[in-house]
Structures are given as C-alpha cells and as structure tokens.
C-alpha positions in Angstrom: -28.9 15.1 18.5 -28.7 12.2 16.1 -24.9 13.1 15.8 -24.6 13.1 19.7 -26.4 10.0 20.2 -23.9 7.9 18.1 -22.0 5.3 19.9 -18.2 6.3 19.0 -15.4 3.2 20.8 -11.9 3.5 19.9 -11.6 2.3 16.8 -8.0 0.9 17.3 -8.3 -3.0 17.9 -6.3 -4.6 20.7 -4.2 -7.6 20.8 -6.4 -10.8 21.7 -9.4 -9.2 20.5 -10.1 -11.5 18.5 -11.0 -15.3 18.5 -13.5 -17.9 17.9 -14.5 -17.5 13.9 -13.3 -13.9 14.0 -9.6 -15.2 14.8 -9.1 -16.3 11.3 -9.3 -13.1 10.1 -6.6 -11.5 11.5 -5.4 -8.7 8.8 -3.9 -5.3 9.1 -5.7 -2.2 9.6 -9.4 -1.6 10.1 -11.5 -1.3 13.2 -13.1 -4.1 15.7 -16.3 -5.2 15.4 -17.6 -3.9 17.8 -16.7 -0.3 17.3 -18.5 -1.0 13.8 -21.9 -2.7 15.8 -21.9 0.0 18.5 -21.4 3.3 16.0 -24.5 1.4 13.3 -27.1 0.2 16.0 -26.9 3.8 17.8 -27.2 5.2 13.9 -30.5 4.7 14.4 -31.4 3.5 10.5 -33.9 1.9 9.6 -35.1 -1.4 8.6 -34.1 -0.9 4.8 -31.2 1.1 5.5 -28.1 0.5 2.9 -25.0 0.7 4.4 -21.8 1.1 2.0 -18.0 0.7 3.1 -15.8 1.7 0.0 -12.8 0.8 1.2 -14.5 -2.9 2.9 -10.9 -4.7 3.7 -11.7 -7.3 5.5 -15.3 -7.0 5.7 -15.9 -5.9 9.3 -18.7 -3.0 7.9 -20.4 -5.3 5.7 -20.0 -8.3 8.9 -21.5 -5.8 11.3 -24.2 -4.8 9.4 -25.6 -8.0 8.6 -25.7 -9.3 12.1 -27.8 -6.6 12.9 -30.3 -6.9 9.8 -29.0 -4.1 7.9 -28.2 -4.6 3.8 -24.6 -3.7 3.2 -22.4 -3.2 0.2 -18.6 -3.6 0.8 -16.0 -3.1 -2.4 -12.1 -3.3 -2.2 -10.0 -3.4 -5.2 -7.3 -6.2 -3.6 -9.1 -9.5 -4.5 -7.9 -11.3 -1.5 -9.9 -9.1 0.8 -13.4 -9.8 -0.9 -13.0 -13.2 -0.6 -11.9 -12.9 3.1 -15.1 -10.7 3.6 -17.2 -12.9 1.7 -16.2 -15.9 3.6 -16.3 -13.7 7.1 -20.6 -14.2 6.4 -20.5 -17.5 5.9 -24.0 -18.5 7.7 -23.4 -21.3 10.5 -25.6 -23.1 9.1 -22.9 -23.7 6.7 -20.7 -25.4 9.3 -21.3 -29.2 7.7 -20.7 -27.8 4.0 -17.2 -27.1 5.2 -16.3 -30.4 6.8 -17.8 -32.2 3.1 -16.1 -29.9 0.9 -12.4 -30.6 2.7 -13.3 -34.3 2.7 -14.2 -34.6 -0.9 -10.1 -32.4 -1.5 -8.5 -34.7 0.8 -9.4 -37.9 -0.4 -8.0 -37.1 -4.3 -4.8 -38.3 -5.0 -2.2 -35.8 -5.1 -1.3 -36.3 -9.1 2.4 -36.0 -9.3 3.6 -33.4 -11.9 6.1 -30.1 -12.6 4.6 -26.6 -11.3 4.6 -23.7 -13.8 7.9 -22.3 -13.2 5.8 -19.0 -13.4 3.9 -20.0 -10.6 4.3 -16.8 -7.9 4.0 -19.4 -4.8 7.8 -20.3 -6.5 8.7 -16.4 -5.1 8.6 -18.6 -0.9 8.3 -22.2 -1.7 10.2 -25.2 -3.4 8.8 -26.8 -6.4 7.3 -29.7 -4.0 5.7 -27.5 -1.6 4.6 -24.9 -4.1 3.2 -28.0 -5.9 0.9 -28.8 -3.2 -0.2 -25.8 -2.3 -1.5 -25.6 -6.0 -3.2 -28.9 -5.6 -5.4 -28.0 -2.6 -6.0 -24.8 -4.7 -6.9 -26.5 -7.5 -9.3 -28.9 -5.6 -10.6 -25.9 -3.8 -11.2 -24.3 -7.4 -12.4 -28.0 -8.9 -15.1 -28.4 -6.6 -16.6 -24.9 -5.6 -15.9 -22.5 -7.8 -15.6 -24.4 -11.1 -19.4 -22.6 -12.6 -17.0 -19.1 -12.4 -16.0 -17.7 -16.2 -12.6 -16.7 -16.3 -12.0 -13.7 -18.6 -9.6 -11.0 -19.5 -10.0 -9.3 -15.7 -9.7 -12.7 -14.3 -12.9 -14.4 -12.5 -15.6 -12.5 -11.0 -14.3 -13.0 -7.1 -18.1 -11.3 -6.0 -20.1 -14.0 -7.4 -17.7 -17.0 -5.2 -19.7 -18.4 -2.7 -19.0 -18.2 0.9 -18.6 -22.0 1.0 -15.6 -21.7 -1.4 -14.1 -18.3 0.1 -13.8 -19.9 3.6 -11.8 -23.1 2.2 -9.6 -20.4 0.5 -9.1 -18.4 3.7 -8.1 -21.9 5.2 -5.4 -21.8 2.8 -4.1 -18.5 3.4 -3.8 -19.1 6.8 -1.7 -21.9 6.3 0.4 -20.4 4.1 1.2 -17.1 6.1 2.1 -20.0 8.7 4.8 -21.6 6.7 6.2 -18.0 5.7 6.3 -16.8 9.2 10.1 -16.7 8.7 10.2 -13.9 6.3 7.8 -11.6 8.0 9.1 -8.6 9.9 8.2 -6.2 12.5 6.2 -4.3 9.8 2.8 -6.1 9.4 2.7 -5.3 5.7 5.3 -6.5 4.6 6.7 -10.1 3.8 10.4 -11.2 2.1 11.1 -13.3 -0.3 14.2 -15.7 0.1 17.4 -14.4 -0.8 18.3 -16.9 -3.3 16.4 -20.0 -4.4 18.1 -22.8 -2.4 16.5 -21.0 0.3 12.9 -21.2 -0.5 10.8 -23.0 2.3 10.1 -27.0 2.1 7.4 -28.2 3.8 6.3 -31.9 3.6 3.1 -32.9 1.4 1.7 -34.2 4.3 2.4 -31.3 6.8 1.0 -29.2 4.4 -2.4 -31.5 4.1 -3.1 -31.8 7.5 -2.5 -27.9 8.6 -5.3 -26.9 5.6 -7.4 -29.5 7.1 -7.2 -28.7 10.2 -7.5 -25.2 9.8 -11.0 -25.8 7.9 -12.4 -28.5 10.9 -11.3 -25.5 13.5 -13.5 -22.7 11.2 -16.4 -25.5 10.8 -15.9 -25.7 15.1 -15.8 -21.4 15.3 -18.9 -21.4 12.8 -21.4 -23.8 14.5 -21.1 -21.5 17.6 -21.1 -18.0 15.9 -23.2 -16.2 14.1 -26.6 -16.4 15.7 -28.3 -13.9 13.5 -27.4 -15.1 10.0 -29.4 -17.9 9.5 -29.5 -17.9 6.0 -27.3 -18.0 3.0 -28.0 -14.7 1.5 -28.8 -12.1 4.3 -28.7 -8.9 1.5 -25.2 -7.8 1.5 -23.2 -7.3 -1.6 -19.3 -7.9 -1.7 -17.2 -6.9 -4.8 -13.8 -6.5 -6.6 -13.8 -2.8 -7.5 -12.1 0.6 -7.6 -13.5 3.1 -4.8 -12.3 5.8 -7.5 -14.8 4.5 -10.4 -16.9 2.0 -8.9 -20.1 3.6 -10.1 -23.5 3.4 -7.1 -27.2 4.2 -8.0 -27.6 8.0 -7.0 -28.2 8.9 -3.6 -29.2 5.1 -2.8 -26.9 4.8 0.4 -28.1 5.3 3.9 -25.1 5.5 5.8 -21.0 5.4 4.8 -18.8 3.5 7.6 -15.1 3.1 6.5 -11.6 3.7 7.1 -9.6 5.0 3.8 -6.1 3.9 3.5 -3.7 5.8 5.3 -1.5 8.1 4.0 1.9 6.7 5.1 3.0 4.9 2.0 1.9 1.6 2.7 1.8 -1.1 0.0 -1.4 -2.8 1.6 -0.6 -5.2 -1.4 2.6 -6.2 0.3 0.5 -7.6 3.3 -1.4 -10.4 1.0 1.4 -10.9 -1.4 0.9 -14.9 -0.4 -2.9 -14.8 -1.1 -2.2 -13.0 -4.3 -0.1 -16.2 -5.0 -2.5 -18.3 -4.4 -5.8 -16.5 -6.0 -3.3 -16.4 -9.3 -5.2 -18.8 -11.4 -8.2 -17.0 -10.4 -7.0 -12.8 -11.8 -5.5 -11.3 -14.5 -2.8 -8.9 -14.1 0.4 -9.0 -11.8 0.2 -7.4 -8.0 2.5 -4.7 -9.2 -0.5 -3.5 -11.2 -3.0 -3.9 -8.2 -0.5 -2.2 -6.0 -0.5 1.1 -8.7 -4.2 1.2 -8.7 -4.4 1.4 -4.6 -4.9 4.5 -2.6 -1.7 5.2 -0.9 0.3 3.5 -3.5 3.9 3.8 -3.5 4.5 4.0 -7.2 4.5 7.0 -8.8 2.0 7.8 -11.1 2.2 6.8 -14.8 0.5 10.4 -15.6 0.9 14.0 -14.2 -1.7 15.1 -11.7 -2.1 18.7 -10.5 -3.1 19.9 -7.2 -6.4 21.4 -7.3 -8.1 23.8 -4.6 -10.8 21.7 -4.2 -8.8 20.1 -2.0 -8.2 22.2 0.8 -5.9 24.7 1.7 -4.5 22.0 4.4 -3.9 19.6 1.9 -2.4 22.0 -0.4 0.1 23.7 2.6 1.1 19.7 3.2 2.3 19.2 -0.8 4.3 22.3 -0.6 5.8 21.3 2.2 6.6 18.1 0.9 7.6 19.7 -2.2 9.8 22.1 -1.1 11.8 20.0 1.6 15.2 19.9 1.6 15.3 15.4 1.5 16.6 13.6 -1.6 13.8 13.2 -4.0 10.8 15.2 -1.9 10.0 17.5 -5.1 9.6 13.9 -7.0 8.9 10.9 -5.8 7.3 11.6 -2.6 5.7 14.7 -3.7 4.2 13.1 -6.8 3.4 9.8 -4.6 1.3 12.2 -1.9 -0.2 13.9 -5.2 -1.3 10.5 -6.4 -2.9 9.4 -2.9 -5.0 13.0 -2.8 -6.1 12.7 -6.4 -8.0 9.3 -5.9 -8.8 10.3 -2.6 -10.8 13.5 -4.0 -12.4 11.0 -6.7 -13.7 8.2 -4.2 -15.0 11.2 -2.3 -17.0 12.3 -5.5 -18.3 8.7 -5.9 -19.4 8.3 -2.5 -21.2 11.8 -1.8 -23.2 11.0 -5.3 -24.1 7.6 -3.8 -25.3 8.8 -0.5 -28.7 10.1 0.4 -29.6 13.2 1.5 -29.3 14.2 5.3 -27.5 10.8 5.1 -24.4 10.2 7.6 -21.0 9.0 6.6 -18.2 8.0 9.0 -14.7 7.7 8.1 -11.7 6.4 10.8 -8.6 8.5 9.4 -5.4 8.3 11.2 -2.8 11.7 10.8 1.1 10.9 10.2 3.9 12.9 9.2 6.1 13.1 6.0 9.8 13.1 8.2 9.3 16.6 10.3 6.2 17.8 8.5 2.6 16.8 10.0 0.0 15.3 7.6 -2.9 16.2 9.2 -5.4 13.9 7.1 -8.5 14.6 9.0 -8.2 18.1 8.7 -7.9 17.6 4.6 -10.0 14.9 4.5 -12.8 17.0 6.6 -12.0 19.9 4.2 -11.8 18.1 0.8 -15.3 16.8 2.2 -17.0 20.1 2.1 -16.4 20.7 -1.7 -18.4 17.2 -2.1 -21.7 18.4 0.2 -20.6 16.6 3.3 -20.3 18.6 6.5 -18.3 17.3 9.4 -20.5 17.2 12.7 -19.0 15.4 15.0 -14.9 14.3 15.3 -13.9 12.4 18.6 -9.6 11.5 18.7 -8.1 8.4 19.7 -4.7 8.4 20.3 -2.9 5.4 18.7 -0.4 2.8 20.5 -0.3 0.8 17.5 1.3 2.8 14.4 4.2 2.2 11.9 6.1 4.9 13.4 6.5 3.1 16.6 7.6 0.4 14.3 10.0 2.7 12.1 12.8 4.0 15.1 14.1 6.1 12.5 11.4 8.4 12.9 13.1 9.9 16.2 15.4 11.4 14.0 12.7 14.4 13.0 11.9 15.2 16.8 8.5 14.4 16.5 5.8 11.9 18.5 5.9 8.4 17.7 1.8 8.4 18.2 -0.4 9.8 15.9 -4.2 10.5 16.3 -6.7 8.2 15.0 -10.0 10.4 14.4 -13.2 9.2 13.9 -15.2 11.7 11.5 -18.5 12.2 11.4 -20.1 13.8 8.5 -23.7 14.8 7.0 -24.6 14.6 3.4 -26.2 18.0 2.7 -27.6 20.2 -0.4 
C-alpha cells in the first residue's frame, strides 16, 4: 500500500512552469517541483528521514525536500549545478544580503587591465566584454567567497554560501543572455563564434546594469518565496562529486528521488559551457575532463570495459544490437560510448543501494530512446540492473514525452520510428 499511496505527476515540466525565484533556474532536464513535493510528502517519511538525489542537477530534490522539513543530500559532478542548487535554498531571509553584496561590487571601480588570453569567456566574448565579466566575478569572488582554499581540485564549491551562489547565478544568467545568438534548437548545446572578429561586444555598462538587475529581481522573487526556510542552514547537504565513487554512510538514506542522465549521448556539459567559463578561477581541470567523467558522456572511454551480466539480459541484447549494426562506426564509437554509460550506471547503482536503508524506497525518472532503429529501453535495464543491487521495482507509471531531442533531431524519421519516447517513473524497494 505504501507504494500505491505515492503521489506519482508527470514528471515532464511544461513551458511557463516556472516563475517568481524558481524562474532563474531555468536548466535542462529534471522534473518540476511539484512532481518532487507531491511524490516525497505522500512518501510518508518521517521527521528524520534523509533523502539523497545522486544525480541533484539543479537541486529540485534537495529544494523540495527542505520546504517540507526533510534533510537532503544532493551531489552532481558538474560544478555549475551545485552552486545553482545551493543558491536555489537561499533562505528569504536572505533577500537584504543580496541587495548589500551587489552594492558593495558595483560601486568598485572597474580597474582597467588585459584579460588572460587563456581566459575561456575569450571562447564568446571580446577582450572588453570578457574583461568585465571577470571583474564582477572577481568582485563576486573578492567579497563572498574569498575564506575558500583553492587547491589542486580547484575550490571546494559545497562549502560556498548561498549568499555568494545566488550572485553567481545572477551572472550566468546574464551571460546566457548575451550568448543567445549562438544557441540552437538543441537546449544543450551552445556555439562558439566562427572566427574571433566575431566574438560578442557588449558595453561595460550594459553588462553592469543587466547583473544588477538580475540580483534586485532575485532579492524581489526571494522576499516573497520560501515560506518554510526561515533559516540559513535548514539540514541539507550539497556537493561536487562523482555518483560512481562518492562514498555514503551504509544504509543511512531514507528515500532516493532522482533522474539519471539519459542515455541519448548528451554532453550535459555543453549546456553550462558559459558557467564553466565563469566558475574557471574557481576549478581545476578543463570541461573536456568533466564532460569524460559524466554519465552519458560522449567520449569514449580511455580504458576497455566489458559487458557484464549483472547488467541484464536487456541491456546486454541493446549492446549487441548496437554492436552489430550495419552504421559507420557502431562496433566502436557508439558501442564503446553505450558501454561506458552502462558501466558507471551499474557502479552509481552499487553506491546508492549500499547507502540506502532497508525496506527503504528509491525513485528514479528514466526516459527510453533509440540508438537509429534500435529501442533502448532504459527502464527495463535500469529496472533489471536494479535487482542484482537488492532493489525491487514495485511500482512503474509511463508518461509519454512531448519534449524530447528527437523531436528536435528530424533526422530521426529516417529509422521509421516514434519521435516520443516514454518517460517512466520507477519505483523501487531496497530489500535483503
């Protein structure tokens, strides 16, 4: 019955969904809010619960589950996606903090000087332009985050304060603004200019006033939302790490609610690739290294991986099919990308089955797709790579989607197959 009882919306958000403090967080992928409230508060955990999103994103799990009282621990291995979650629980009480913290950047003098011509804002902007950005970075960095250490993996983004990840999301938002030119019809991905006398010039004072504005419209949004977190630290946890190693105190979670990456070769690194820019100063490593560490990544693998049963005879039908297919480079690339993507799925599914309690539930939105004619039916494996790790699906409810990169991608009619996959919300129980 407790499996009945959940509360299961579609977990597709909708255009306009969003506004109000949630409207600066408008990225790719993940589920609405309120699919996330409804599916935790008819959970029916209790007061102590821990609830864990491996895969956080943009911090809608770890959002949800502090509004309603719960502790929650979200991790994501792209940087720019912690500190958009950890700013998304900035407490309204915060609101004034804001407004001090933009005044105190604004009213330093823009110091005149030459940009590191390794600087990646240089990859979109003139020197001029790329120049300020870095200034209201570096003021951002100057005044709120200055007591972070950085070391050889860059600074520890899960110890910046909400206060400082809320004037950095101001920044990204003003920056995916002034490189609305070179986005495309796929949400994920971003050009560069063709060649340099192309990059984008924006005035100093243009760029000023937009990051400014942006941060007095989030201290506006904040004062009004967020009835329930009153105070600064409400027991949530938000960190930089792999969902393949990130190592959890045995059987001390309570409930799982996530959505895995996809497997449709999507470069979810490609959607922040601005915010990686600006969060430079702050890491260590380039985003071509982030983007081979992802789930999903489209880089083959540096070493050889082998199918294992473990896995599931669906999974293992799917990379024989890829294998064997009769497209350039199916029994390399894409076979040994899909390997890849299977491999550190199985591994994240180890690390969160050890974390999870017994009887405990976890809930994972997986959405199916198709590798050209052949059907990749990822909550079948996923349900069936599941067992091997002691979690038993009780409950699946299908969505189909309207919103899916192969209605973006036309050449997909070429394979005779449906544009709309299935979005399928599983439901599993962590058993002995």
């Amino acid at each position: 019955m407790r499996f009945e009882g959940l509360r299961i919306g579609s977990p597709k958000r909708t255009k306009g969904i969003r506004d109000g403090w949630e409207g600066f967080f408008p990225y790719y992928a993940g589920f609405p809010e309120q699919f996330a409230s409804d599916l935790l508060a008819s959970a029916k955990l209790s007061a102590e619960a821990v609830v864990l999103d491996p895969w956080n994103g943009s911090g809608t799990t770890t959002y949800s589950a502090a509004r309603l009282g719960l502790k929650a621990i979200g991790v994501d291995i792209n940087p720019v996606m912690v500190v958009v979650a950890r700013a998304r629980l900035l407490p309204s009480s915060e609101a004034d903090s804001l407004l001090a913290a933009v005044s105190n950047i604004k009213s330093e003098v823009i110091r005149p000087r030459k940009i590191d011509s390794s600087d990646p804002l240089l990859d979109w902007f003139g020197p001029q332009t790329a120049n300020t950005i870095r200034f209201l970075e570096e003021g951002i960095r100057r005044t709120t985050v200055s007591y972070l250490t950085l070391t050889d993996h860059g600074v520890d983004l899960g110890r910046i304060s909400g206060l400082a990840a809320a004037l950095y999301v101001a920044l990204f938002d003003a920056c995916r603004q002034f490189t609305t030119k070179h986005r495309s019809s796929n949400p994920t991905w971003l050009r560069g200019p063709v060649v340099q006398a192309n990059r984008i010039g924006i005035p100093a004072s243009t760029i000023v006033e937009r990051f400014v504005s942006n941060v007095r419209k989030m201290a506006a949004a904040l004062g009004r939302a967020l009835p329930s977190l009153l105070t600064a630290h409400p027991g949530w946890q938000i960190d930089v790490a792999d969902s393949t190693t990130r190592a959890f105190p045995p059987s001390s979670i309570d409930c799982v609610l996530t959505s895995p990456p996809y497997c449709t070769r999507i470069d979810y690194t490609a959607a922040t690739r601005v915010e990686l820019a600006v969060l430079a100063p702050l890491m260590n490593g380039t985003r071509g290294e982030l983007s081979r560490q992802m789930i999903g990544s489209v880089r083959v693998p540096q070493h050889a991986i082998l199918p294992h049963d473990t896995w599931g005879a669906t999974c293992l039908d799917f990379l024989n099919n890829v294998k064997n297919h009769k497209s350039k480079a199916s029994a390399t690339y894409y076979y040994r990308t899909h390997l890849d993507y299977f491999d550190k799925m199985a591994r994240s599914m180890s690390v969160i089955s050890s974390a999870l309690k017994r009887n405990s539930i976890a809930i994972f939105v997986v959405q199916d797709s198709h590798y050209k004619e052949v059907h990749n039916d990822l909550p079948k494996i996923i349900s069936e790579m599941a067992l091997g790790y002691n979690l038993r699906l009780r409950r699946r409810v299908d969505f189909r989607s309207t919103r899916s990169m192969a209605r973006i991608n036309r050449h997909t009619r070429l394979y005779g197959r449906e544009a709309a996959p299935t979005e399928a919300v599983l439901c599993f129980e962590k058993v002995t």
